[in-house]
C-alpha positions in Angstrom: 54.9 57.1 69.5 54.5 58.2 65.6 51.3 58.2 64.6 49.2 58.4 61.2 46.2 59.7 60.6 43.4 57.3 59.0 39.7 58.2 58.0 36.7 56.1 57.6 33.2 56.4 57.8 33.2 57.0 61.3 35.4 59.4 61.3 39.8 59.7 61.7 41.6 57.9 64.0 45.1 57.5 65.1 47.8 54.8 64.4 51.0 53.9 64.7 53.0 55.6 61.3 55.0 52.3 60.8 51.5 50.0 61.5 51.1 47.6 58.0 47.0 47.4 59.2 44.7 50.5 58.6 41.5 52.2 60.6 39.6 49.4 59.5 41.8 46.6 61.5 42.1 49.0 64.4 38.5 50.0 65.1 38.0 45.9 65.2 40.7 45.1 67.0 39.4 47.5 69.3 35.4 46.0 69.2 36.6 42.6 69.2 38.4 41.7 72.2 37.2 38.5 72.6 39.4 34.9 72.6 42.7 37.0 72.5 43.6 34.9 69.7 44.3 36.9 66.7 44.5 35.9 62.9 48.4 35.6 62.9 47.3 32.5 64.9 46.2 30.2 62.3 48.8 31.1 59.2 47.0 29.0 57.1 44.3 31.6 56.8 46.7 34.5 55.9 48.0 32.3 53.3 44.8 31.6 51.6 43.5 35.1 52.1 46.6 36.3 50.4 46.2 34.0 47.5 42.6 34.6 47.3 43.6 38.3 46.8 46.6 37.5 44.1 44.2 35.8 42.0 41.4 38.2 42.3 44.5 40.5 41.2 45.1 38.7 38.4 41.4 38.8 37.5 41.4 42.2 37.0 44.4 42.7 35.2 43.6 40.7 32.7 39.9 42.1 32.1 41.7 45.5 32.8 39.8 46.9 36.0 43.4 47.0 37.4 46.7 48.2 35.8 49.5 46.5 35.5 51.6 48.4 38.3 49.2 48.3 40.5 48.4 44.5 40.2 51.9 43.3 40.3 52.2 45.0 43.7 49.3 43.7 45.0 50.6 40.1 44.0 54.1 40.9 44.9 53.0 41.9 48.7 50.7 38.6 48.8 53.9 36.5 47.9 55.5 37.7 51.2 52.1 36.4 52.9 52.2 33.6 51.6 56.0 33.3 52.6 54.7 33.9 55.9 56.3 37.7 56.1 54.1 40.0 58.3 51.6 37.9 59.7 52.3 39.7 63.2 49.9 42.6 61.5 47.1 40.6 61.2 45.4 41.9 65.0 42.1 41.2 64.8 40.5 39.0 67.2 39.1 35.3 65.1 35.5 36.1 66.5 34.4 39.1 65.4 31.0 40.3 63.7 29.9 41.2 60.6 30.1 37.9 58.8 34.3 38.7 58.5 34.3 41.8 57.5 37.0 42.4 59.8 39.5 39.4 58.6 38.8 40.6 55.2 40.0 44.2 55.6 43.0 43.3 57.6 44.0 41.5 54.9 43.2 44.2 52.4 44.5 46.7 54.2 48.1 45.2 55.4 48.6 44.2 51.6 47.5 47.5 50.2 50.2 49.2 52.5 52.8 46.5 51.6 52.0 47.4 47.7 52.1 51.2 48.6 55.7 50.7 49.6 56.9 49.0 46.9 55.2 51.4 44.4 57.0 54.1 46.8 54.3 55.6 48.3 53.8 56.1 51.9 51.7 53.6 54.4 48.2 55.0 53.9 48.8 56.9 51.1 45.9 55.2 49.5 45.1 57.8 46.3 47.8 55.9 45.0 46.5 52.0 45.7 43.1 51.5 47.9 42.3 48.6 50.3 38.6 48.6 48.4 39.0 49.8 45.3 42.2 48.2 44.6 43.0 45.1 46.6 39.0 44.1 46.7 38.0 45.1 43.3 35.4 42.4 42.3 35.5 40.7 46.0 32.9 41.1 48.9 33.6 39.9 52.4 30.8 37.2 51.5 33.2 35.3 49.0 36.8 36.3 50.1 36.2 35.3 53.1 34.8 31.5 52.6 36.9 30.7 50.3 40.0 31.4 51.9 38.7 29.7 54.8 38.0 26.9 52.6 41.4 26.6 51.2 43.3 27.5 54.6 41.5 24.9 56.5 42.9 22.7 53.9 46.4 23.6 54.4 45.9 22.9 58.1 44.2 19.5 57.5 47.9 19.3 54.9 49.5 20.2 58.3 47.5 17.8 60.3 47.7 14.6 58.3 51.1 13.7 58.4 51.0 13.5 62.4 47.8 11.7 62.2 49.2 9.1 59.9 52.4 8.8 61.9 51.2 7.9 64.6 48.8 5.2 62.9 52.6 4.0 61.9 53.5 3.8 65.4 50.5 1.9 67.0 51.2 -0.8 63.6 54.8 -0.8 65.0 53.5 -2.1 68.6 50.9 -4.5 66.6 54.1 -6.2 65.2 56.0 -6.1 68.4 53.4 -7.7 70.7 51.6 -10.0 68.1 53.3 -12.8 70.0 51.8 -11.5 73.5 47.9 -13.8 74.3 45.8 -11.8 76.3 42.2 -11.7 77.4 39.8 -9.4 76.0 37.2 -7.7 77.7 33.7 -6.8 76.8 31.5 -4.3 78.8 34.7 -4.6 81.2 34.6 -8.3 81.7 36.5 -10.9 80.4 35.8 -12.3 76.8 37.9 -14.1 74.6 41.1 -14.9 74.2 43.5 -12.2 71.8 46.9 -11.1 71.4 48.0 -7.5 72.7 49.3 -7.2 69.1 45.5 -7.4 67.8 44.5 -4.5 70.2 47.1 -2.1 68.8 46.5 -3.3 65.1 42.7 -2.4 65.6 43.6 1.2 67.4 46.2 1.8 63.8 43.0 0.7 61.3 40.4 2.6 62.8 42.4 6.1 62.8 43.6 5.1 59.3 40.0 5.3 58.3 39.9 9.1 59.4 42.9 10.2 57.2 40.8 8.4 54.2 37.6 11.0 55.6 39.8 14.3 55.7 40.4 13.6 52.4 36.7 13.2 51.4 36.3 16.3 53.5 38.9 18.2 51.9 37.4 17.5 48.7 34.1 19.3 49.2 36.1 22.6 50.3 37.4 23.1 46.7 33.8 24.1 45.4 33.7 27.9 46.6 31.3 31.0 46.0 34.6 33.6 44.6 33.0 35.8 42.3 29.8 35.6 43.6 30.6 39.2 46.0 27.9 40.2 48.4 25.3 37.4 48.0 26.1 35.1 45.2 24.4 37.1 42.2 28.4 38.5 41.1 27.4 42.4 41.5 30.3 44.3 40.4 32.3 42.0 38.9 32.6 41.9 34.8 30.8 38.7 33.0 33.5 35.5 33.2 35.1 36.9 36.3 34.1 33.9 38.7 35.7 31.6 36.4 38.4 33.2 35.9 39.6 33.9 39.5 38.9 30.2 40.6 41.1 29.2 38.1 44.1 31.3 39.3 43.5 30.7 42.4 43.4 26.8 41.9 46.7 27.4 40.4 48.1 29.0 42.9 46.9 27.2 45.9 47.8 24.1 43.8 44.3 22.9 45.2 41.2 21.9 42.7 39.4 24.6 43.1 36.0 25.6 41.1 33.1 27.5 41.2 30.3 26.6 43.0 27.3 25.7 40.6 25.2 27.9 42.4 27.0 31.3 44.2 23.6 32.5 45.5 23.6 28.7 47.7 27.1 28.5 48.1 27.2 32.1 49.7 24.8 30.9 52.4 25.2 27.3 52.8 28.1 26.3 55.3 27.2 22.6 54.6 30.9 21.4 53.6 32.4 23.1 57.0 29.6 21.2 59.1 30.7 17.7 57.1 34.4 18.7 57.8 33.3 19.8 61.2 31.8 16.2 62.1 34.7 13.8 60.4 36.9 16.0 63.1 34.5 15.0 65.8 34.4 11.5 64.5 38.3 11.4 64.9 38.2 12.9 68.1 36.2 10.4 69.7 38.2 7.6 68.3 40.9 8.7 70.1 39.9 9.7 73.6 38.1 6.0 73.1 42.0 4.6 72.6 43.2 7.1 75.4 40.7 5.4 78.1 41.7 1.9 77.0 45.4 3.0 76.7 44.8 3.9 80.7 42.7 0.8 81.4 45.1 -1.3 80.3 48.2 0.3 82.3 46.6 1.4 85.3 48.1 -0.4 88.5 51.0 -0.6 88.1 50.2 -3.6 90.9 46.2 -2.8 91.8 44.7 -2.8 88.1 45.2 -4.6 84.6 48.8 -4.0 84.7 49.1 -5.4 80.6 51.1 -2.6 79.5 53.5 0.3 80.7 53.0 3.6 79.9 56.5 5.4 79.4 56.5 7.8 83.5 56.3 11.6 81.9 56.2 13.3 85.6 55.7 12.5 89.3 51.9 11.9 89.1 51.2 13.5 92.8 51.7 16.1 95.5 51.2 14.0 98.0 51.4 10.2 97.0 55.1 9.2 96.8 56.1 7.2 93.2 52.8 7.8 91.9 53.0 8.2 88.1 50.0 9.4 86.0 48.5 8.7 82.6 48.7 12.3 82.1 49.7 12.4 78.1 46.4 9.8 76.9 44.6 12.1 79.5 46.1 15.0 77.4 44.6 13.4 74.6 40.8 13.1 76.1 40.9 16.8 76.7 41.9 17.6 73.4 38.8 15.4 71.9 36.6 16.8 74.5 37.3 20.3 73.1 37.6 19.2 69.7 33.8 17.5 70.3 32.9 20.5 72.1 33.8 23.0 69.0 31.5 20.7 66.3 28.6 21.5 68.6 29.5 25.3 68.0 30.2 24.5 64.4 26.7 23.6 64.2 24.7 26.1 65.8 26.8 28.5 63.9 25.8 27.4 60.9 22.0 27.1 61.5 22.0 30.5 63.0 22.5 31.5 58.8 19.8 34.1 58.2 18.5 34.0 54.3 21.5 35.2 51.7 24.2 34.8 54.5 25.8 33.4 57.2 26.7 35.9 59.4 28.5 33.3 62.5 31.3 32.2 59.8 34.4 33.6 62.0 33.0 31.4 64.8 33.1 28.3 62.6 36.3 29.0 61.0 37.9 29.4 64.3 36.7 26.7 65.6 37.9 24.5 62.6 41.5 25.7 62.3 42.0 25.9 66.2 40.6 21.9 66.6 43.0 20.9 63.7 45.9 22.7 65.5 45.2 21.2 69.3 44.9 17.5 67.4 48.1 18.0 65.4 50.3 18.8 68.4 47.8 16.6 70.3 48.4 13.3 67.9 52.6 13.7 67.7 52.4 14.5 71.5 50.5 10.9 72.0 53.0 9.1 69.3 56.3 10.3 70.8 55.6 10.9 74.4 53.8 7.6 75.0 53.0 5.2 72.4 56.5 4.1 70.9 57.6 3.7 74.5 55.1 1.5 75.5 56.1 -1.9 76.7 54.2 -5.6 77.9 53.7 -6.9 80.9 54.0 -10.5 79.1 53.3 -12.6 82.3 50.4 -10.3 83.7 48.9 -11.1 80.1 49.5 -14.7 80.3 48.2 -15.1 83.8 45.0 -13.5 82.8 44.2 -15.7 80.4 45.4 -18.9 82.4 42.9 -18.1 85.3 40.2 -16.6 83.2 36.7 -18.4 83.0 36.3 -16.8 79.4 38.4 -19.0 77.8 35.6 -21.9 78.1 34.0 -20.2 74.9 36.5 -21.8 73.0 35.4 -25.5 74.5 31.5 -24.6 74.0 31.4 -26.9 70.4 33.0 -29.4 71.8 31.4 -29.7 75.2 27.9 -27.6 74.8 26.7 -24.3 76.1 25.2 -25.8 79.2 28.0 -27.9 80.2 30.0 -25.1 79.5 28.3 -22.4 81.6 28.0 -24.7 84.8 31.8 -25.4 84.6 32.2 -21.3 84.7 29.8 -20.9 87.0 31.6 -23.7 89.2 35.1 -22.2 88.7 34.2 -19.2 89.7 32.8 -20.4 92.8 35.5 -22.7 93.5 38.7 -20.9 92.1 39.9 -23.5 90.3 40.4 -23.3 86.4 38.0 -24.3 84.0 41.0 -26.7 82.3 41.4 -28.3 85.9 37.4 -28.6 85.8 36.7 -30.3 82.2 39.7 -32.5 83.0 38.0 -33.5 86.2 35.2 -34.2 84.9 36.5 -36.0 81.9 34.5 -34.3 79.0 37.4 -33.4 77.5 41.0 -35.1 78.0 44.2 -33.2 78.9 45.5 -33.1 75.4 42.4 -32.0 74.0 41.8 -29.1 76.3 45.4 -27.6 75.4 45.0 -28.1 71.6 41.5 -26.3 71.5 43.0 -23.7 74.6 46.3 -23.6 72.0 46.6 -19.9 70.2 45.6 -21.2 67.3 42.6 -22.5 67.6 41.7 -19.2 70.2 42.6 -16.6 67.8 41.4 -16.7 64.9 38.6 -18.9 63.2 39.3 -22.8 64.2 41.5 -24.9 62.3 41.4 -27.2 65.1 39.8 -30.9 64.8 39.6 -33.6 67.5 
């Protein structure tokens, strides 16, 4: 193999001649093998790292700390990041230490060899263009680094959205389809009231709706970042009205509304918006292992359980038990949440674990972000097209419930009394007869009356119903 020579503070090292990365990448990918997931991974990160560094570019063109030549190949090689060109040199593992040090210099160094080439220079020729000098002139780890995260977790929640919002659309397509269908419902798994299997869907569609309303709000406390603020928020080594200046760029850019923080010296430290982001992720994710389990309630049988609804059969459900067909894509779904739950605990303790001017556990809470809104983007189109628009009704399993339930007798209570009412459960489930055949028996309410208060109408939704 060709090989280069590199040398650092700790000395030279060998790498491949044609390698994009530097000694900096290597010696980390080297220390860090961790998760086995690298950077190239989550693109969303290289996007927003490369923008952050074509803005800082920018920066320092304009208040001349760069030349011109030397800036527009900095930018140049950040336009085929953001392209999603060489991402495959971006090694280093997501957890790594030293606060992402080692995300940050990847990035510097992969675009400082892209610029070398195009100024015609050899890779790791850097006398001509320098990973430090050059590509992180008035930039520390401690404000590239968070702020790229902050925008690239908003391109992934960008990414994310659209799958969460279509499958809102499908569960409102079964509302409409099975509005018609009465069912019972079911508190603390026993029979309730009366509702239609249209209602259940409609209320799974509203309450994720409500979480693609949060991300926003999330998103919107990820535009206020610490650039320009360098090591630890005080702006060492940058020239007065750099921070401004870059955030601006960089909210052009990223087309995002980016501005400074009002305080660097907090924002450096304080992971605060990642935790909020963190926990609105969590939210979601328990919303929808909570559907998951009632999506499997309500189809498990197929002739032994509630039976209401049929799951479209994805695979032979066991080794051993002939036609068995599992639940196995809402199960899917609960092990996404459970990891996605899981990860907002680590989210957490990362960032308490912040010692004084810094948070040195960000690459653990950046991983754990991006990778949870990457399992519940496939996770969310997996559940919409592999099992909720082929769900059907089991239209005479849901009327039958509801003609032999004893929970329909809450809708006679007014009319009959809460005493009457509860011995004439208590007797039909004793008995097995239905409470209709029991209040007709006993003549507190006559035959017509019991089916126009027992009617859809006056069941499900307040009464409009007078005798």
């Amino acid at each position: 193999m060709n090989t280069r020579s590199e040398y650092d503070l700790l000395g030279n090292m060998d790498l491949p001649a044609d390698a994009l990365y530097g000694i900096q990448t290597q010696r980390a990918a080297q220390n860090f093998a961790i998760t086995g997931v690298p950077i190239s991974h989550f693109p969303e990160l290289i996007k927003a790292l490369a923008m952050v560094k074509a803005s800082a570019a920018r920066t320092n063109q304009e208040m001349h700390l760069l030349t011109d030549e030397k800036a527009d190949a900095i930018v140049a090689a950040c336009q085929e990041l953001i392209l999603g060109q060489h991402h495959d040199a971006f090694i280093v593992d997501v957890i790594q230490g030293g606060a992402g040090t080692s995300t940050n210099m990847n990035a510097n160094e992969v675009i400082a060899n892209l610029a070398l080439t195009k100024l015609g220079h050899k890779l790791g020729d850097y006398q001509h263009l320098h990973p430090n000098d050059d590509v992180n002139r008035s930039q520390s780890t401690n404000d590239a680094y968070p702020t790229a995260a902050c925008l690239g977790i908003q391109f992934a929640a960008d990414n994310f959205v659209p799958s969460l919002a279509s499958l809102k659309a499908a569960l409102e397509e079964k509302g409409k389809a099975f509005a018609h269908i009465v069912k019972m419902g079911r508190t603390q798994l026993q029979d309730a009231v009366p509702m239609t299997l249209g209602q259940e869907f409609d209320a799974f569609a509203v309450t994720l709706g409500e979480d693609i309303d949060r991300i926003s709000e999330a998103c919107a406390l990820l535009c206020e970042v610490n650039l320009g603020g360098t090591a630890i928020g005080t702006g060492i080594n940058t020239p007065e009205g750099y921070a401004t200046r870059v955030v601006e760029k960089l909210a052009t850019i990223s087309t995002k509304p980016m501005v400074p923080a009002s305080n660097l010296v907090e924002a450096t430290s304080d992971m605060g918006a990642f935790v909020f982001f963190s926990g609105i992720l969590k939210r979601l994710a328990i919303k929808l292992s909570k559907m998951s389990n009632d999506l499997r309630l309500l189809s498990s049988g197929p002739r032994t359980g509630l039976g209401e609804i049929n799951l479209p059969p994805m695979q032979p459900g066991s080794s051993i038990m002939p036609g068995k067909v599992n639940p196995v894509i809402p199960e899917a779904m609960n092990q996404t949440a459970y990891q996605v739950i899981a990860s907002d605990l680590a989210v957490s303790l990362a960032a308490e674990a912040g010692q004084l001017q810094l948070n040195a556990m960000e690459p653990m809470i950046i991983y754990n972000l991006l990778n949870s809104l990457k399992m519940l983007k496939e996770a969310c189109h997996m559940l919409e097209t592999r099992c909720i628009r082929g769900i059907t009704a089991n239209e005479a399993v849901c009327a039958g419930h509801v003609e032999n339930s004893i929970g329909i007798i809450t809708a006679l209570v007014p009319h009959i009394g809460y005493s009457n009412a509860s011995r004439i459960a208590r007797q039909a489930l004793t008995t097995g007869s239905t409470v209709k055949a029991l209040i007709i028996e006993e003549q507190l309410l006559t035959e017509e009356q019991v089916n126009l208060l027992l009617s859809p109408e006056s069941m499900l939704s307040p009464s409009k119903v007078s005798l």
